[in-house]
Biopython code that builds the backbone (N, CA, C, O; Angstrom):
import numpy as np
from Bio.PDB.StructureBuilder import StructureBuilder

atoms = [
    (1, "UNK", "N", (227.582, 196.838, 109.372)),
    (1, "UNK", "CA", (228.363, 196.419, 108.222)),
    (1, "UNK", "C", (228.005, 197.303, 107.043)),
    (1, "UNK", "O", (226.833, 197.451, 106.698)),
    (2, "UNK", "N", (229.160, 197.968, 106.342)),
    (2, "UNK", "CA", (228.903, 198.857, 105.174)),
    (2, "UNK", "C", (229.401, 197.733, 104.152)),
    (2, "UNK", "O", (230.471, 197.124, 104.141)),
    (3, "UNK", "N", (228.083, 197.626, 103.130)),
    (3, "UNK", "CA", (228.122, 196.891, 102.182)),
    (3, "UNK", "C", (227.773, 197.406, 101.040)),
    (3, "UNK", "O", (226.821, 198.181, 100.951)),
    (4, "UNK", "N", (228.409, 197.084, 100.152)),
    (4, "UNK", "CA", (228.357, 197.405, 98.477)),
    (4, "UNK", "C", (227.076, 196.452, 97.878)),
    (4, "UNK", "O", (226.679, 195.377, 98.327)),
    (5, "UNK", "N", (226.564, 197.231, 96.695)),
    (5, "UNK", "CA", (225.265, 196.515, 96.217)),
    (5, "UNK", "C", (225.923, 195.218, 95.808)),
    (5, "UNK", "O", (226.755, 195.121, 94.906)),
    (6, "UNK", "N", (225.608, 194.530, 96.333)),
    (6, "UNK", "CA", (226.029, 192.962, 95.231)),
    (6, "UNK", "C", (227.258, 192.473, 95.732)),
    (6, "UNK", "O", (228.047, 191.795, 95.073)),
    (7, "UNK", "N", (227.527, 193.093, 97.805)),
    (7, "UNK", "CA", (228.798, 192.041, 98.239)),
    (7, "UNK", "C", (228.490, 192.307, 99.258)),
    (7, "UNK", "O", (227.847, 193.208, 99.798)),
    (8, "UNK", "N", (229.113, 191.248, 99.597)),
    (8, "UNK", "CA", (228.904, 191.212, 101.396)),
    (8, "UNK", "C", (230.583, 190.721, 101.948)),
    (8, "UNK", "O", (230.906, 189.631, 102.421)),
    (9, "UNK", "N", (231.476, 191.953, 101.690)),
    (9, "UNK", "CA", (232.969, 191.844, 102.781)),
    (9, "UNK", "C", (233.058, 191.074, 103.916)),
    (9, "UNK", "O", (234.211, 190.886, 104.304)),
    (10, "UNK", "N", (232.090, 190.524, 104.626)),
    (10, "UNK", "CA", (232.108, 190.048, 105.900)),
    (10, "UNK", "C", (233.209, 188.618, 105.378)),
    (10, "UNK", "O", (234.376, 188.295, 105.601)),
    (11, "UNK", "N", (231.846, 187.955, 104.443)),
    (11, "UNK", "CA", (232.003, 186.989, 103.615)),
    (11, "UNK", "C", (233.404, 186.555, 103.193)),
    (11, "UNK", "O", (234.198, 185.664, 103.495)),
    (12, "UNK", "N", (233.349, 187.506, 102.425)),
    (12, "UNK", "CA", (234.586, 187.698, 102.081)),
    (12, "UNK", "C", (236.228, 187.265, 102.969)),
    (12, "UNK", "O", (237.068, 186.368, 102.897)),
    (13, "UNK", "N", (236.034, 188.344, 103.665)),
    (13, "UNK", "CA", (237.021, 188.011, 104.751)),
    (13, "UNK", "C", (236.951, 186.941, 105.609)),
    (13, "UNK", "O", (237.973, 186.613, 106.211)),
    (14, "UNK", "N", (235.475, 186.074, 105.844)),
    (14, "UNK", "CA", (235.687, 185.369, 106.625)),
    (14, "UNK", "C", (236.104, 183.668, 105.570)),
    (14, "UNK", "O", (236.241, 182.556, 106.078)),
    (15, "UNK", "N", (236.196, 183.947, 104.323)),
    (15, "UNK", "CA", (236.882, 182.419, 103.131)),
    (15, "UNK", "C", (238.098, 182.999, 103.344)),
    (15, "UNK", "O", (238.848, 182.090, 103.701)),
    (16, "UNK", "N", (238.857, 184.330, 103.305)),
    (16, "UNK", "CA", (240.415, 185.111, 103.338)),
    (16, "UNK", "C", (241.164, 184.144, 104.705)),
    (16, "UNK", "O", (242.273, 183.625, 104.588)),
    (17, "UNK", "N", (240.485, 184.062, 105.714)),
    (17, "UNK", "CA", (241.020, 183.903, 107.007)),
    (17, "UNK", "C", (240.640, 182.562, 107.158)),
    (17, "UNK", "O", (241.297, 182.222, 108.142)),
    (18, "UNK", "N", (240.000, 181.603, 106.802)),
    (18, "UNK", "CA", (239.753, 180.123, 106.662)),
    (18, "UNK", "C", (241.053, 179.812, 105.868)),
    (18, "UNK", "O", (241.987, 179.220, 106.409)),
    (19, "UNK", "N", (241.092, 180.199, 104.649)),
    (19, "UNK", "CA", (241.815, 179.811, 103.685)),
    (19, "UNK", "C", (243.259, 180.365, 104.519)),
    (19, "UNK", "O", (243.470, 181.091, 103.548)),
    (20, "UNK", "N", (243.747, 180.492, 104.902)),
    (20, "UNK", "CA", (245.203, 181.292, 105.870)),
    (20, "UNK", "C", (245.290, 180.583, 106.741)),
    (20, "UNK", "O", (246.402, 180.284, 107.176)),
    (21, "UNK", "N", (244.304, 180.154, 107.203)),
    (21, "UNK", "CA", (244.468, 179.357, 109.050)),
    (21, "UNK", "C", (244.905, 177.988, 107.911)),
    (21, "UNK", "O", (246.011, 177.503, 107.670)),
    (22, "UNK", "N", (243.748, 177.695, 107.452)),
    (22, "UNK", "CA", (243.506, 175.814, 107.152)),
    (22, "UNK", "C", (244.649, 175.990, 105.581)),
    (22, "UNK", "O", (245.140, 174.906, 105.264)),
    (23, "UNK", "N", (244.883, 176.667, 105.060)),
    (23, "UNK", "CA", (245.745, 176.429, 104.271)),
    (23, "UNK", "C", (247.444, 177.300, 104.269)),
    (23, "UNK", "O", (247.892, 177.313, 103.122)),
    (24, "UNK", "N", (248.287, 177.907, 105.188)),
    (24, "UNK", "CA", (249.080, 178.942, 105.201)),
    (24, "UNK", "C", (250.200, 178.707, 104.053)),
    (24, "UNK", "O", (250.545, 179.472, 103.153)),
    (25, "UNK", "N", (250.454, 177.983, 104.230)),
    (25, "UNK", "CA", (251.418, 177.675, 102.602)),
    (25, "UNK", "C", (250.984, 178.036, 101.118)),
    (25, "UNK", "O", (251.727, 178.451, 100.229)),
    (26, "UNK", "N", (249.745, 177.812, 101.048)),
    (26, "UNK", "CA", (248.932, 178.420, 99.710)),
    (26, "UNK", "C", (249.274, 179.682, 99.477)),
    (26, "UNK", "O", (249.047, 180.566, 100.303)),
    (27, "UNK", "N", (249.838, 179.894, 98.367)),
    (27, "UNK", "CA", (249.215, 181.453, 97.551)),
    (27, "UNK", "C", (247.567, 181.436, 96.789)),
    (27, "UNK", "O", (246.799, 180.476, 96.732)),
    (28, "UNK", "N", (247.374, 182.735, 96.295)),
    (28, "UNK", "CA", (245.583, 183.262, 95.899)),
    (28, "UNK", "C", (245.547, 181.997, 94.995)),
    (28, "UNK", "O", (244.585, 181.233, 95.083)),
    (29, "UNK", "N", (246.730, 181.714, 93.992)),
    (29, "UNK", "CA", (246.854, 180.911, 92.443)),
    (29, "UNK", "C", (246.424, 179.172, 93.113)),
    (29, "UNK", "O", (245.686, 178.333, 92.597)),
    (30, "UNK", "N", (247.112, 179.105, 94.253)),
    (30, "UNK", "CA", (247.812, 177.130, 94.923)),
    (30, "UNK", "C", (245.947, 177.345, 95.155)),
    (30, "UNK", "O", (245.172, 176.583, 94.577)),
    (31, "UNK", "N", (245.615, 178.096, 95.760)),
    (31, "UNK", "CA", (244.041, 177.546, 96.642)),
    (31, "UNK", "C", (243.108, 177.279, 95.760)),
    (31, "UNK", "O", (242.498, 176.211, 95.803)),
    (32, "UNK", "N", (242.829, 178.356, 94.694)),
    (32, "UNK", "CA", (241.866, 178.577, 94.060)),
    (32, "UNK", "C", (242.280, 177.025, 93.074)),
    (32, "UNK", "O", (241.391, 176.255, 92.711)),
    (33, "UNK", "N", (243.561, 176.823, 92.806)),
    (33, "UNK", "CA", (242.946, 175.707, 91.798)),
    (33, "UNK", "C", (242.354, 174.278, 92.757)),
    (33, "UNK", "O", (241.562, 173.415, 92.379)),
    (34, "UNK", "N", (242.953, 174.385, 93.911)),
    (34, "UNK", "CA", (242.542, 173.586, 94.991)),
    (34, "UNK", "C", (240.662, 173.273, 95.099)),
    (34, "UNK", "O", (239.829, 172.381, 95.255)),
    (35, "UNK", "N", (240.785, 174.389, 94.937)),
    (35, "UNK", "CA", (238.941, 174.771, 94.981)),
    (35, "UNK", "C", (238.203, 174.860, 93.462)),
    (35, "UNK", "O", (237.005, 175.136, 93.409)),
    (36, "UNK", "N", (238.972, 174.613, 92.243)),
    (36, "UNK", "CA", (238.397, 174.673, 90.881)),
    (36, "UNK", "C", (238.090, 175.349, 90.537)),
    (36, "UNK", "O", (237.138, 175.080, 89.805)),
    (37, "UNK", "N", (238.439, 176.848, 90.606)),
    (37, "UNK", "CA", (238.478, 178.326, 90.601)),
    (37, "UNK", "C", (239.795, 178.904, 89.648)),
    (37, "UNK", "O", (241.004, 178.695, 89.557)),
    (38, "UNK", "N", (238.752, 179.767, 89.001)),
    (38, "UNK", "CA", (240.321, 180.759, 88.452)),
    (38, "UNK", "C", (240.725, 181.445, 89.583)),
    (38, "UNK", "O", (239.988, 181.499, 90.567)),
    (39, "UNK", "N", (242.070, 182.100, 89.548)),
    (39, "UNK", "CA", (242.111, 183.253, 90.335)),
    (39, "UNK", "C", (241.363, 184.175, 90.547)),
    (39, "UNK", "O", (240.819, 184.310, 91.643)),
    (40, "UNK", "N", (241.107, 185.308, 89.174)),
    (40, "UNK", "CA", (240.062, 186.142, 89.542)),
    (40, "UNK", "C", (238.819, 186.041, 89.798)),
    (40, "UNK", "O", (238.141, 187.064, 89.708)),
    (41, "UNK", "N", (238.112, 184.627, 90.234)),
    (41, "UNK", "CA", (237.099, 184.134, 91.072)),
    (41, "UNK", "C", (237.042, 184.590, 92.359)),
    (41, "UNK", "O", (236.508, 185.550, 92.915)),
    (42, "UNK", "N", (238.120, 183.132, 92.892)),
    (42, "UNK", "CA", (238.650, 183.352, 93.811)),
    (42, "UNK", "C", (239.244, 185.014, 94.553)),
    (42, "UNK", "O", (238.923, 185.250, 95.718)),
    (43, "UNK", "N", (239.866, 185.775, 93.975)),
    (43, "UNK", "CA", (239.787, 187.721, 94.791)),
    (43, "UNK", "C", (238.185, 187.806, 94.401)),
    (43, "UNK", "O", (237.616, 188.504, 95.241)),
    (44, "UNK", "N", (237.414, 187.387, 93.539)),
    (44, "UNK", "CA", (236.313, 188.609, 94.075)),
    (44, "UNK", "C", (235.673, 187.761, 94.798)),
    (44, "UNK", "O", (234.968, 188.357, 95.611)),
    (45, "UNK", "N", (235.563, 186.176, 94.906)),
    (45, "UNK", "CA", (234.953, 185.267, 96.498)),
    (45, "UNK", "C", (235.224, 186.550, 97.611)),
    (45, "UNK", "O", (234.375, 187.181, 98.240)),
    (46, "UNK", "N", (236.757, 186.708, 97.623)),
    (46, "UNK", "CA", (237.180, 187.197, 98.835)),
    (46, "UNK", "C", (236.799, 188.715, 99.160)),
    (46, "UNK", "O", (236.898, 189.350, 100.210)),
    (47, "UNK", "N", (236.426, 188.999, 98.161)),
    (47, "UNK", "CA", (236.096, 190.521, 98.278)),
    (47, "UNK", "C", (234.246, 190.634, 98.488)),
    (47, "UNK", "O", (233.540, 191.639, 98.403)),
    (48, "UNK", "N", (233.837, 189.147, 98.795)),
    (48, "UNK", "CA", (232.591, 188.860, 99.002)),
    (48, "UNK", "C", (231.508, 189.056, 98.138)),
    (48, "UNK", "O", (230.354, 189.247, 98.520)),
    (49, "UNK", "N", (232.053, 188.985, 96.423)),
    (49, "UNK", "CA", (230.761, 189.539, 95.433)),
    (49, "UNK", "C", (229.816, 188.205, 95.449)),
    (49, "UNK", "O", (230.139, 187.039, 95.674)),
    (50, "UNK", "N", (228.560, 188.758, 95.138)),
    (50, "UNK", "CA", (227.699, 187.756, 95.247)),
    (50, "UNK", "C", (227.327, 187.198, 93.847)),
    (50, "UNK", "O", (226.441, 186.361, 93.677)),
    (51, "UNK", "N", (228.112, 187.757, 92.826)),
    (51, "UNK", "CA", (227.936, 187.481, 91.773)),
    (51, "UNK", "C", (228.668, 186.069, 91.334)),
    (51, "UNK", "O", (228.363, 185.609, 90.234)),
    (52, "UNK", "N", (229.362, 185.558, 91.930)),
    (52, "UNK", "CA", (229.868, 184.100, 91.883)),
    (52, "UNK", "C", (228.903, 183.125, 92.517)),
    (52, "UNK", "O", (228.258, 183.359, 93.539)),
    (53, "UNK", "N", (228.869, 182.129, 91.887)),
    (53, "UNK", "CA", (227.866, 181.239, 91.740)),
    (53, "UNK", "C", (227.904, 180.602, 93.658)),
    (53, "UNK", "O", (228.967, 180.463, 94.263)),
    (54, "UNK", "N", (226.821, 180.375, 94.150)),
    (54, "UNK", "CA", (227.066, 179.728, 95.676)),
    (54, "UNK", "C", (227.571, 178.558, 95.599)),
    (54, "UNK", "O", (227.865, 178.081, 96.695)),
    (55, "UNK", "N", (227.852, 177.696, 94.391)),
    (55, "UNK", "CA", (228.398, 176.436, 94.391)),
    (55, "UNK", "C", (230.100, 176.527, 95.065)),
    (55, "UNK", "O", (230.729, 175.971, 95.965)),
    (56, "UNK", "N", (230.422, 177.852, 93.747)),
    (56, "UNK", "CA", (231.706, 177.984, 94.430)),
    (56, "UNK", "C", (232.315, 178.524, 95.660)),
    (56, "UNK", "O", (233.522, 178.446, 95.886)),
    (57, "UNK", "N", (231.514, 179.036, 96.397)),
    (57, "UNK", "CA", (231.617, 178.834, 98.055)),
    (57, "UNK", "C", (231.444, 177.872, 98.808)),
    (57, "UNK", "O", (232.122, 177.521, 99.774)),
    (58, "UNK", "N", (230.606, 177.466, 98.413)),
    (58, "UNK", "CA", (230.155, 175.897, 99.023)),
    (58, "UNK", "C", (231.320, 175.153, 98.401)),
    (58, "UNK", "O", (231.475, 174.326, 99.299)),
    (59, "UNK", "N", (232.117, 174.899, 97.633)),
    (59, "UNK", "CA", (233.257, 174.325, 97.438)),
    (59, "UNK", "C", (234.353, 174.856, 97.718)),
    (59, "UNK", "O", (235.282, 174.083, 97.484)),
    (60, "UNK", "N", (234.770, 176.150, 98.247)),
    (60, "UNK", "CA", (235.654, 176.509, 99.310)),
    (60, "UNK", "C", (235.333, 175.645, 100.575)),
    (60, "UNK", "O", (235.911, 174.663, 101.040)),
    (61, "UNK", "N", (234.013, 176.462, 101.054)),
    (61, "UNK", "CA", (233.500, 175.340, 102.522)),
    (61, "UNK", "C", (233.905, 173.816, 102.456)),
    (61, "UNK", "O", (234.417, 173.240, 103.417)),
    (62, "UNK", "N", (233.711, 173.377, 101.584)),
    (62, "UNK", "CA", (233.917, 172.047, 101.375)),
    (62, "UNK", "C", (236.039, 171.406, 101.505)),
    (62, "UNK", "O", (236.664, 170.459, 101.981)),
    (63, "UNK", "N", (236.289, 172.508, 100.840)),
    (63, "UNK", "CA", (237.801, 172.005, 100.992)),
    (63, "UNK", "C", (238.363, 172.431, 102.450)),
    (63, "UNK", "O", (239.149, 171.754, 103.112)),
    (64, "UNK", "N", (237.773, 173.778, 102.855)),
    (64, "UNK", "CA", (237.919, 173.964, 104.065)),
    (64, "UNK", "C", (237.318, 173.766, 105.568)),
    (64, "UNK", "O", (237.457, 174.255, 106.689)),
    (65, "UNK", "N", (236.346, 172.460, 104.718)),
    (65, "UNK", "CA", (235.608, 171.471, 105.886)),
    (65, "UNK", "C", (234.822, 172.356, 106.871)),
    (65, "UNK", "O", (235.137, 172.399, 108.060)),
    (66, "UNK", "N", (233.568, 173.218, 106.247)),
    (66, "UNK", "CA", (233.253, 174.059, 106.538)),
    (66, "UNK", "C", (231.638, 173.967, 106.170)),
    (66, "UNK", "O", (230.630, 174.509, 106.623)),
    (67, "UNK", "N", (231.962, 172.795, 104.887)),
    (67, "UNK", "CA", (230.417, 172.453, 104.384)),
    (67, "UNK", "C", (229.009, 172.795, 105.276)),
    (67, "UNK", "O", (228.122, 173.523, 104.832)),
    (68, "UNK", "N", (228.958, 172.117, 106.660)),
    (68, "UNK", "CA", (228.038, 171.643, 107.330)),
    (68, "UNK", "C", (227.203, 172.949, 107.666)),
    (68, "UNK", "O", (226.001, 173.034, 107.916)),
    (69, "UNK", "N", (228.357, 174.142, 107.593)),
    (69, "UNK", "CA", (227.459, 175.608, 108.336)),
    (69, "UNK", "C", (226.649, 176.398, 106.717)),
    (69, "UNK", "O", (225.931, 177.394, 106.619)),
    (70, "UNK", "N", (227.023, 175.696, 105.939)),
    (70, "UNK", "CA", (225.808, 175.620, 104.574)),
    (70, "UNK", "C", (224.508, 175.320, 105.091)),
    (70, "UNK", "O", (223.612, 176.069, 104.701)),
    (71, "UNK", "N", (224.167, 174.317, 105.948)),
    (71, "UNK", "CA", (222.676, 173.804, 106.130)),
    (71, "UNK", "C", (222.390, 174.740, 107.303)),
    (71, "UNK", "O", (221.513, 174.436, 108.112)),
    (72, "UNK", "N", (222.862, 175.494, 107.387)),
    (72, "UNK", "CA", (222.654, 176.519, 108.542)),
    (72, "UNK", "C", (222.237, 177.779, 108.178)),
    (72, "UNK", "O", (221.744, 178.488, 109.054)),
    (73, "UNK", "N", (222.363, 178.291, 106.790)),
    (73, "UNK", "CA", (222.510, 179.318, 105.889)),
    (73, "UNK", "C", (221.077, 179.859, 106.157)),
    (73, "UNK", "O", (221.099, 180.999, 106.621)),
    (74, "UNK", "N", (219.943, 179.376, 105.997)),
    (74, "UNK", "CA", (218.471, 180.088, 106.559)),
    (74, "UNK", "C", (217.605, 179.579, 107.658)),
    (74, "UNK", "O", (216.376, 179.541, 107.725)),
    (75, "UNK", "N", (218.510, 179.198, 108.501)),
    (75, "UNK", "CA", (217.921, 178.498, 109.397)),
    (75, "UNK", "C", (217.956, 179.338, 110.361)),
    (75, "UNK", "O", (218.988, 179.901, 110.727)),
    (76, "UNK", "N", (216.294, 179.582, 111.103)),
    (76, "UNK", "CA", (215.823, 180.719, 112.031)),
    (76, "UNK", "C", (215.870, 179.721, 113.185)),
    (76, "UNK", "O", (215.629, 178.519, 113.298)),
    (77, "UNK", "N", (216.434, 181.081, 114.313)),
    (77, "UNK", "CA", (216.571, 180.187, 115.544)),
    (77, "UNK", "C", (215.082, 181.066, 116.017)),
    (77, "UNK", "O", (214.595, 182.137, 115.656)),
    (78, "UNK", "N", (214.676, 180.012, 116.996)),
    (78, "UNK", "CA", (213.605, 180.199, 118.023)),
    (78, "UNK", "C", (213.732, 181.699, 118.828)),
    (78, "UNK", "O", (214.741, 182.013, 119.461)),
    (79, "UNK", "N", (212.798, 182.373, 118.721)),
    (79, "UNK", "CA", (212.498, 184.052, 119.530)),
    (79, "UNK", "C", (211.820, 183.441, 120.920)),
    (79, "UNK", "O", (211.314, 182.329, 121.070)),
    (80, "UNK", "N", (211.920, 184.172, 121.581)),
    (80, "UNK", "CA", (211.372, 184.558, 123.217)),
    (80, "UNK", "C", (209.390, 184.924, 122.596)),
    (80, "UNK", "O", (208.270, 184.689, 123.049)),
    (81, "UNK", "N", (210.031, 185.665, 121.233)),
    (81, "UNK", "CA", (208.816, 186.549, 120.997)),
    (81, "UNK", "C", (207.740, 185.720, 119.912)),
    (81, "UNK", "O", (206.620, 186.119, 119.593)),
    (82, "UNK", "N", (208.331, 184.610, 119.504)),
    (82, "UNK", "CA", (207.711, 183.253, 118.263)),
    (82, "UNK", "C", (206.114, 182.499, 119.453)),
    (82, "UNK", "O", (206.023, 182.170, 120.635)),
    (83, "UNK", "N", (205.248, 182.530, 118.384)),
    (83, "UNK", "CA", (204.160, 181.283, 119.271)),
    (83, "UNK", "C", (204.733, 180.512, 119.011)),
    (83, "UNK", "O", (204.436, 179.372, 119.369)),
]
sb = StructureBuilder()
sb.init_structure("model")
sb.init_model(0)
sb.init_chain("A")
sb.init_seg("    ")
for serial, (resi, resn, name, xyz) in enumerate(atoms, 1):
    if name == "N":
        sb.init_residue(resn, " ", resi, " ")
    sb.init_atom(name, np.array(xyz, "f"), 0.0, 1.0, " ", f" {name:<3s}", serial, name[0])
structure = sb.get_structure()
């Protein structure tokens, strides 16, 4: 993954394609107020800057019932190679 200082595109694209599946009728303007977002929040969410607060992802997740993979966010799975 080629990433810019201060974004992570993955991110990005993967609220772009939530928000399309779970919402297709929405335009950038219908979602974001959905989610309590200006617009230009909401494009740089999608453009994955990390400079928007994690609340307001976690309240995308949340409208797009997505919350739960939040408590998952630093959670290390078990190695072959762990005592």
């Amino acid at each position: 993954m080629s990433t810019k200082q201060g974004y992570l595109p993955d991110l990005g694209d993967r609220l772009r394609k939530a928000r399309k599946t779970r919402f297709p009728g929405d335009t950038l303007r219908e979602f974001a107020r959905r989610i309590d977002v200006g617009h230009s929040t909401l494009q740089r969410m999608e453009a994955g800057d990390l400079s928007v607060s994690l609340s307001k992802y976690y309240g995308a997740a949340q409208v797009l019932k997505l919350e739960s993979q939040f408590t998952k966010l630093f959670e290390l799975k078990p190695s072959l190679f762990d005592d």
